[in-house]
N, C-alpha and C positions, 0 to 999 in steps of 0.2 A: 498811263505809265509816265513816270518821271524819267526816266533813261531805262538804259538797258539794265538790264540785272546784275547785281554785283553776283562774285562767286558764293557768300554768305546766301545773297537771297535765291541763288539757282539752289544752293545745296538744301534752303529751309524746305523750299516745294519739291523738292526728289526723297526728303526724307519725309514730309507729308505724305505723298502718293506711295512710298514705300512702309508705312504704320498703318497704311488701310490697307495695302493689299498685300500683307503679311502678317498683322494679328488682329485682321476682322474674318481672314481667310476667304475672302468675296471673290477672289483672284482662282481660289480652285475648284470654284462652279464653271460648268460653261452658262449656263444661264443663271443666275446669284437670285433672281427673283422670279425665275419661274412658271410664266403664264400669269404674274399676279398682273388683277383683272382693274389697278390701278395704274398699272405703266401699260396694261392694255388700250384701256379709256386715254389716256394721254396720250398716245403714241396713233391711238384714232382722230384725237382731234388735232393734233396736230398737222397728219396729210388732211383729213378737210378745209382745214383753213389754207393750207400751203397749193392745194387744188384750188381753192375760193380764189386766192391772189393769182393764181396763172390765166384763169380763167378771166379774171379783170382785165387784167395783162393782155392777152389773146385780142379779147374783144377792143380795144383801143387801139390796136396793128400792132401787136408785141413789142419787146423789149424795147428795141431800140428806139420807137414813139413814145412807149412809156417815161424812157429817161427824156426825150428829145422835149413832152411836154410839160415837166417836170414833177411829174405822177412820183416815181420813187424818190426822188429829193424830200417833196414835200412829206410822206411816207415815212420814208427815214425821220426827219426831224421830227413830226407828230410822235412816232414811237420812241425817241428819247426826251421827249418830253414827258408825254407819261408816267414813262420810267423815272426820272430825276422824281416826280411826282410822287410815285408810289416810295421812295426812297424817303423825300421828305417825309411825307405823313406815316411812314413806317409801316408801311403796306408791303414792303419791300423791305428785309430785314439786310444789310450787310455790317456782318461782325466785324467791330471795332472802328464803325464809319457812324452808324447811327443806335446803334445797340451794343452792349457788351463793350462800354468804351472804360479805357482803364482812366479811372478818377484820380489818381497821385495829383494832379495838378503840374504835372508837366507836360509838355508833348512829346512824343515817341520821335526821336532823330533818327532818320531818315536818311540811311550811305545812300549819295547818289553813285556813280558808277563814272569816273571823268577818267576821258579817253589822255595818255600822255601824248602831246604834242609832239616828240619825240616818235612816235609809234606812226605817226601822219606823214610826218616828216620824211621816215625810211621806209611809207608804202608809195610816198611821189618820186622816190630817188627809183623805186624798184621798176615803176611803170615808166619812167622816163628811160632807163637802161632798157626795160622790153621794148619799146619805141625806137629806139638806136638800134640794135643788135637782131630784130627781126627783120625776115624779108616783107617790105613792106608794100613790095608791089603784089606779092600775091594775097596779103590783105587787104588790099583794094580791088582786087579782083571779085575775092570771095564777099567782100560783102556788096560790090557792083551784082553778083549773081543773086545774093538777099534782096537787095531793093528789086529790081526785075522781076523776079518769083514774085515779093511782094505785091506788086500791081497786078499780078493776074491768080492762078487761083493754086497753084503749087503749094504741096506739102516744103514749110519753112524750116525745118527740124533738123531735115540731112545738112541745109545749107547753114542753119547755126552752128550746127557741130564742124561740119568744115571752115567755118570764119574763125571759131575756137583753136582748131590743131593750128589753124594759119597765126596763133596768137592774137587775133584780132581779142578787142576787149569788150565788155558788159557794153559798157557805155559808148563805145562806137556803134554796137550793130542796136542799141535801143535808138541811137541816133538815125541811121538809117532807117529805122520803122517811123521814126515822128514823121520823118522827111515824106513818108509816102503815108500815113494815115494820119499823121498831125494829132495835135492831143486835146484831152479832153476837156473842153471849158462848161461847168454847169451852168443850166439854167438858172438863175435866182428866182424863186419864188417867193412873193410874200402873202 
């Protein structure tokens, strides 16, 4: 993705997914395909393989050693490589990237989606007046009770929603969680 979606291109993909599932009629089955014995076979081999991978996973001391040795990074990367692979060599068909591209001899211009500055401007005047005009000791209270919960094994949920009514914001109490679990740096593998 280039940026966010302009309102053009949210409307081009709501009326896409609104011309299938209104004059293909798929939308008034509950099951559109049926027990066919091809989304069967796929949808088998799919948990095998997705069982094969936990199963890897497992035996290495799960997840967390997996990423820690950098088992799913390298993972990841092998599987988009591939991919870009199958893309080049056209094993991988996407309309209007590698097939089906319109020949006029132009290129297709591309709305980006640019935020007004203006818009930025009156969401830091709006947090700075929430900062002033809340009580701010008992958001430091509440998210003093997050970090705390944090270190030990409490449900964190009640006490987000309480840092929230206190006005506490996103990015304070994500702050408070780096503070106590610190963030994620990956392994490099080559």
């Amino acid at each position: 993705a280039l940026a966010l979606p302009t309102a053009h291109a949210a409307q081009i993909a709501l009326r896409t997914q609104q011309i299938i599932a209104h004059e293909s009629g798929v939308a008034d089955s509950i099951d559109p395909l049926a027990g066919s014995y091809m989304i069967e076979a796929l949808t088998n081999e799919i948990e095998t393989r997705a069982m094969e991978y936990i199963r890897r996973i497992d035996e290495m001391g799960g997840a967390q050693a997996a990423i820690e040795t950098g088992f799913i990074n390298t993972e990841i990367n092998d599987a988009a490589y591939e991919a870009q692979k199958a893309v080049e060599s056209k094993r991988q068909i996407i309309v209007g990237m590698n097939d089906y591209i319109v020949e006029n001899g132009s290129e297709t211009t591309i709305e980006i989606l640019r935020v007004d500055p203006a818009i930025e401007k009156a969401q830091c005047a709006r947090l700075a007046k929430l900062r002033a005009e809340r009580d701010n000791e008992k958001v430091s209270a509440a998210l003093s009770r997050i970090e705390t919960a944090a270190r030990g094994t409490q449900n964190l949920m009640p006490l987000f929603i309480e840092a929230v009514e206190q006005e506490a914001t996103l990015g304070e109490i994500c702050k408070v969680l780096r503070g106590v679990f610190g963030e994620y740096r990956p392994n490099v593998t080559i």
